[in-house]
Residue frames as a rotation matrix with the C-alpha (Angstrom) as fourth column:
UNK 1
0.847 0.510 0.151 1.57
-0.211 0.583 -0.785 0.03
-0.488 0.633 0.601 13.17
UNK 2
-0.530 -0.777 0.338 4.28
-0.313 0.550 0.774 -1.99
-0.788 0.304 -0.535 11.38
UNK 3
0.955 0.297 -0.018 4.24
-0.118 0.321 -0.940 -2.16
-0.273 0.899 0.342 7.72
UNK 4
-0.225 -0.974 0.039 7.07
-0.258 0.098 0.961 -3.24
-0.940 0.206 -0.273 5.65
UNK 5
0.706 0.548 -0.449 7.12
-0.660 0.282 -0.696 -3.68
-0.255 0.788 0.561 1.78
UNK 6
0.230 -0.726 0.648 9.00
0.412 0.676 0.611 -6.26
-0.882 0.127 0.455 -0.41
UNK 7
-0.617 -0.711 -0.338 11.74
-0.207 -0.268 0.941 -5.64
-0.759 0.650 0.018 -3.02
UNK 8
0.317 0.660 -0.681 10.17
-0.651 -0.370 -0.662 -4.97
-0.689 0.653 0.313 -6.55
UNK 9
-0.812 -0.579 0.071 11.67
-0.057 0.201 0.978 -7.51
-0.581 0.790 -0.196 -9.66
UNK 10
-0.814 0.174 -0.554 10.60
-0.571 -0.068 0.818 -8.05
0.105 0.982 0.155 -12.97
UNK 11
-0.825 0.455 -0.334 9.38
0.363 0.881 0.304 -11.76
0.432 0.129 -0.892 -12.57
UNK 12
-0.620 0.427 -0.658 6.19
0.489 -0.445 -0.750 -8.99
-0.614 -0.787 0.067 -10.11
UNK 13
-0.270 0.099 0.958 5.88
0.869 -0.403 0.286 -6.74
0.414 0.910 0.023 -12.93
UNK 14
-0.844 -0.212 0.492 6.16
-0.099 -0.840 -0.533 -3.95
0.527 -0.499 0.688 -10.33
UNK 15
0.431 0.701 -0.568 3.39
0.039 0.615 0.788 -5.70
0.901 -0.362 0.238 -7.79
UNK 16
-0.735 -0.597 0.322 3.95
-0.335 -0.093 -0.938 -4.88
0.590 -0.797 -0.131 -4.02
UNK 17
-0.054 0.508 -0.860 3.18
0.594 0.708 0.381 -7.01
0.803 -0.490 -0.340 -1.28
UNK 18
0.113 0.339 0.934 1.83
-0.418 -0.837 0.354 -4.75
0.901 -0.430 0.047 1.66
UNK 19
-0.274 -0.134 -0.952 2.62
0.639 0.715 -0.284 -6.38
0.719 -0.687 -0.110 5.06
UNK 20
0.092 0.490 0.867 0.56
-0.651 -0.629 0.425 -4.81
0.753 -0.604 0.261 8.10
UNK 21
-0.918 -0.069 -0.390 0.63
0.330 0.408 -0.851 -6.51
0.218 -0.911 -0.351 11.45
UNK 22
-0.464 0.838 0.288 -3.45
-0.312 -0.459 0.832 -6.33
0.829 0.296 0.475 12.18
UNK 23
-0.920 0.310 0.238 -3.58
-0.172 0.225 -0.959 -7.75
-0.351 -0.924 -0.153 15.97
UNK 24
-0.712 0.672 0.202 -7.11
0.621 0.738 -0.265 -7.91
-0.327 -0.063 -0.943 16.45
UNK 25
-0.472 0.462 -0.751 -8.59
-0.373 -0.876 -0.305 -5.32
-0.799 0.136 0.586 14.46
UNK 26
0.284 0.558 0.780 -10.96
0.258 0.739 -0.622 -6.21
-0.924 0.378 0.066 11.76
UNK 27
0.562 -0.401 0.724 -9.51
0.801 0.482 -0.355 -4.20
-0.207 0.779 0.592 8.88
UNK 28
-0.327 -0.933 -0.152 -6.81
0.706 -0.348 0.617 -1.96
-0.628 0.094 0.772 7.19
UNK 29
0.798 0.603 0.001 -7.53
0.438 -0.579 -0.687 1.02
-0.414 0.549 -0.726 5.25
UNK 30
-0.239 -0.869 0.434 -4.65
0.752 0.117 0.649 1.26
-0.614 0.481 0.626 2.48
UNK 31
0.788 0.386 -0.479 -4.71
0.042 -0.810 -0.584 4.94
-0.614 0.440 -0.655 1.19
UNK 32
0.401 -0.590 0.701 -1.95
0.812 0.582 0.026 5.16
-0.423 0.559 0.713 -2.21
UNK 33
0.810 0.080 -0.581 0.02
-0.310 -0.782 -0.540 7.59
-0.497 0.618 -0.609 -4.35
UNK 34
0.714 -0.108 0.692 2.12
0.700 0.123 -0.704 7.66
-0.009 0.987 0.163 -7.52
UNK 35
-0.640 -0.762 0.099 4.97
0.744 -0.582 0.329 9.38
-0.192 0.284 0.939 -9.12
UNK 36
-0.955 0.122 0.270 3.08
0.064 -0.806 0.589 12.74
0.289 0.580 0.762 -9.83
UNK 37
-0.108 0.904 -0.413 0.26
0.803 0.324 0.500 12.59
0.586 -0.278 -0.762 -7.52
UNK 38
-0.189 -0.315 0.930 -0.84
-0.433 -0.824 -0.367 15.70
0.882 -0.472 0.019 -5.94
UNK 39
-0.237 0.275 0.932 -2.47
-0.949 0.140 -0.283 13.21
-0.208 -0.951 0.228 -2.58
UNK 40
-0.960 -0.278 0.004 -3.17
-0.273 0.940 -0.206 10.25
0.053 -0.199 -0.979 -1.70
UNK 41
-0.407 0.808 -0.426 -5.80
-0.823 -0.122 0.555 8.05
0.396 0.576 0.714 -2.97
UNK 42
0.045 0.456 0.889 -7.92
-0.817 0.529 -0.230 5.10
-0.575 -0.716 0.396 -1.93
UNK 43
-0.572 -0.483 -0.663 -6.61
-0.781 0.568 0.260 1.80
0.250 0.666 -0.702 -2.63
UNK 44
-0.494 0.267 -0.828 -8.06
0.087 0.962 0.258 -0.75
0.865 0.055 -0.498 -0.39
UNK 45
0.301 0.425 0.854 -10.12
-0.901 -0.168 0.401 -1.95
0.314 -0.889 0.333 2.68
UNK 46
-0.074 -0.265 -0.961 -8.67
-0.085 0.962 -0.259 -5.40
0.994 0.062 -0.094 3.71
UNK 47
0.773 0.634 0.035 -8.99
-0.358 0.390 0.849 -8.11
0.524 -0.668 0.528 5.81
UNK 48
0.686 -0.673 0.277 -5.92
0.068 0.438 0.896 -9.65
-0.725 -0.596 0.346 5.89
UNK 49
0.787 -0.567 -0.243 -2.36
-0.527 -0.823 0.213 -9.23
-0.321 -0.039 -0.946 5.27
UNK 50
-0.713 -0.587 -0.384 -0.22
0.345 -0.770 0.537 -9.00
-0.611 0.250 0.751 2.92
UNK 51
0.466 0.744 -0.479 -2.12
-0.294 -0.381 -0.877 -6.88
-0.835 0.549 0.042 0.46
UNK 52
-0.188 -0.471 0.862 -1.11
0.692 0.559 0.457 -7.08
-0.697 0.682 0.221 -2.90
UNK 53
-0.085 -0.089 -0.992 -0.97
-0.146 -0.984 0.101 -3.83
-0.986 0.154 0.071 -4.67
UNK 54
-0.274 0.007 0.962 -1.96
0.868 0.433 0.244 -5.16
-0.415 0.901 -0.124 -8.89
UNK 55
0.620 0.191 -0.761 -2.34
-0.330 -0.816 -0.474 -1.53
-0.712 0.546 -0.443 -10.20
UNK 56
0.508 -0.537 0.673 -0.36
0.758 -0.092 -0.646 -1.50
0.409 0.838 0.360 -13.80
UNK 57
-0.429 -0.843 -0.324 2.74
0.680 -0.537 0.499 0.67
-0.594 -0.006 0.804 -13.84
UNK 58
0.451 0.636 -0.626 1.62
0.106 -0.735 -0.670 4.00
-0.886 0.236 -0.399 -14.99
UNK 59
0.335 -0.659 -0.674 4.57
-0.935 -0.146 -0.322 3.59
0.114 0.738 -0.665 -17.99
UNK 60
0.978 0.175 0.112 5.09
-0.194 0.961 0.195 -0.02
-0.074 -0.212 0.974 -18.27
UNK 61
0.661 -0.738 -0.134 8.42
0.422 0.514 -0.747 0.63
0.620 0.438 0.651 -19.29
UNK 62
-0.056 -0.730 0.682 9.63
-0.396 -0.610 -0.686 2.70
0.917 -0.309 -0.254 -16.80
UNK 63
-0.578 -0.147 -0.802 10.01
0.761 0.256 -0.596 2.51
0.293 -0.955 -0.036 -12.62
UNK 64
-0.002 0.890 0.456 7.54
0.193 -0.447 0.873 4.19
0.981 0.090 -0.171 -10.44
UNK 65
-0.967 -0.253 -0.014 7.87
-0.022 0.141 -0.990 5.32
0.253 -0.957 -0.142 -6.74
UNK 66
0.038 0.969 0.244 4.83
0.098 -0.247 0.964 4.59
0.995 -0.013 -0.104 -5.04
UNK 67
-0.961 -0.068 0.269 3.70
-0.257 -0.146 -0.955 5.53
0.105 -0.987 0.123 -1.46
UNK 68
-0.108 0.836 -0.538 1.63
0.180 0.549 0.816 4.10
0.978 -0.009 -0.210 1.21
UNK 69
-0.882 -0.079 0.464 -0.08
-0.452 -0.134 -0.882 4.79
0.132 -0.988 0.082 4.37
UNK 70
-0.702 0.340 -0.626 -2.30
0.351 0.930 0.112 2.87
0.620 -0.141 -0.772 6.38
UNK 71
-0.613 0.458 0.644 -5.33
-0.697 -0.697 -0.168 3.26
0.372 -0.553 0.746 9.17
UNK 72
-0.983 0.175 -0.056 -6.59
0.168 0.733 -0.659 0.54
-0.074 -0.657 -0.750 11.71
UNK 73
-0.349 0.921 -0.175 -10.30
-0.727 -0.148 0.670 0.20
0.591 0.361 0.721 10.92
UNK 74
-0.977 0.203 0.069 -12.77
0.152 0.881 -0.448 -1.41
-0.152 -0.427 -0.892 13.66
UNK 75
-0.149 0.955 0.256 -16.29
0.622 0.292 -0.727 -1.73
-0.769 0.051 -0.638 12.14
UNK 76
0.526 0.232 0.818 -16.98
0.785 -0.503 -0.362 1.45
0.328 0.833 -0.446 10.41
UNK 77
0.839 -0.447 -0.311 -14.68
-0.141 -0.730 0.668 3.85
-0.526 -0.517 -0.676 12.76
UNK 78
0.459 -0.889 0.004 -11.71
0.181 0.089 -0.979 4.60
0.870 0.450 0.202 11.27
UNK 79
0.824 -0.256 -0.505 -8.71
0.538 0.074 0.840 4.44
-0.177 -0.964 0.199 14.35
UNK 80
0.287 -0.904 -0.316 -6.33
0.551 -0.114 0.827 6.49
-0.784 -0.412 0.465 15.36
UNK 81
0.596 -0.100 -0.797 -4.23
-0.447 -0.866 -0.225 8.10
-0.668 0.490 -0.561 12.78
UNK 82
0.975 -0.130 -0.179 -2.92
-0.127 0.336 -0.933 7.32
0.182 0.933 0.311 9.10
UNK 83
0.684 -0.720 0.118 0.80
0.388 0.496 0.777 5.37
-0.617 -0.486 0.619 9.76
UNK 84
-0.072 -0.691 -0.719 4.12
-0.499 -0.600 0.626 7.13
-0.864 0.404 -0.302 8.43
UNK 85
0.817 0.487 -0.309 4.12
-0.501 0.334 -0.799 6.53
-0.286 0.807 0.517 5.01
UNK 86
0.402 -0.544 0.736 5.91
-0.014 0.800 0.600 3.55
-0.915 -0.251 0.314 3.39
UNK 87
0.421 -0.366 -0.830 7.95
-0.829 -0.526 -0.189 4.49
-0.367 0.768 -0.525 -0.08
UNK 88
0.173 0.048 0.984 8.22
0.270 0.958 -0.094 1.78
-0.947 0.282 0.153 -2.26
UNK 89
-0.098 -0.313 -0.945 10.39
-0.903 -0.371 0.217 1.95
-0.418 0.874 -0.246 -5.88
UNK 90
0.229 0.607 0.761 8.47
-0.214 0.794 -0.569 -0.27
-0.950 -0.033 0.312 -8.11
UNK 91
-0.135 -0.838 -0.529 10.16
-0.477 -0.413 0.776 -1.65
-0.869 0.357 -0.344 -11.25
UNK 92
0.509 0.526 -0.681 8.63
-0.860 0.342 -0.378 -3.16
0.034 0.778 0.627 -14.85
């Protein structure tokens, strides 16, 4: 699986665009975590790609690393296994 994020700026307000390559599966299961998470949390189920990550910044003034992993979803089966995770430094 092939994810890739984009670069964080202001003009975003720390908003990350999720790119997933989804061939011909029907959808993506986007699992999430935070600066000071103890695990990863459900974010999304999506169809299609890019996602768009609109949580608030947990400190509006500050930067935030978030992380992401992923999981090929065909009907109700979840596939395979949960994609290295993608580290993403999100900035106000």
């Amino acid at each position: 699986m092939k994810t890739r994020g984009t670069n964080s700026t202001a003009a975003n307000r720390g908003n990350r665009e999720i790119h997933v390559s989804l061939r011909s599966l029907r959808f993506l299961l986007l699992n999430s975590g935070r600066d000071g998470d103890a695990s990863f949390d459900f974010l999304a189920r999506d169809t299609q790609t890019p996602y768009l990550d609109t949580r608030p910044l947990l400190d509006p003034a500050k930067p935030e690393i978030r992380e992401y992993k992923a999981m090929y979803v065909l009907g109700d089966e979840e596939i395979g296994i949960f994609s290295h995770e993608l580290v993403v430094n999100c900035a106000p």
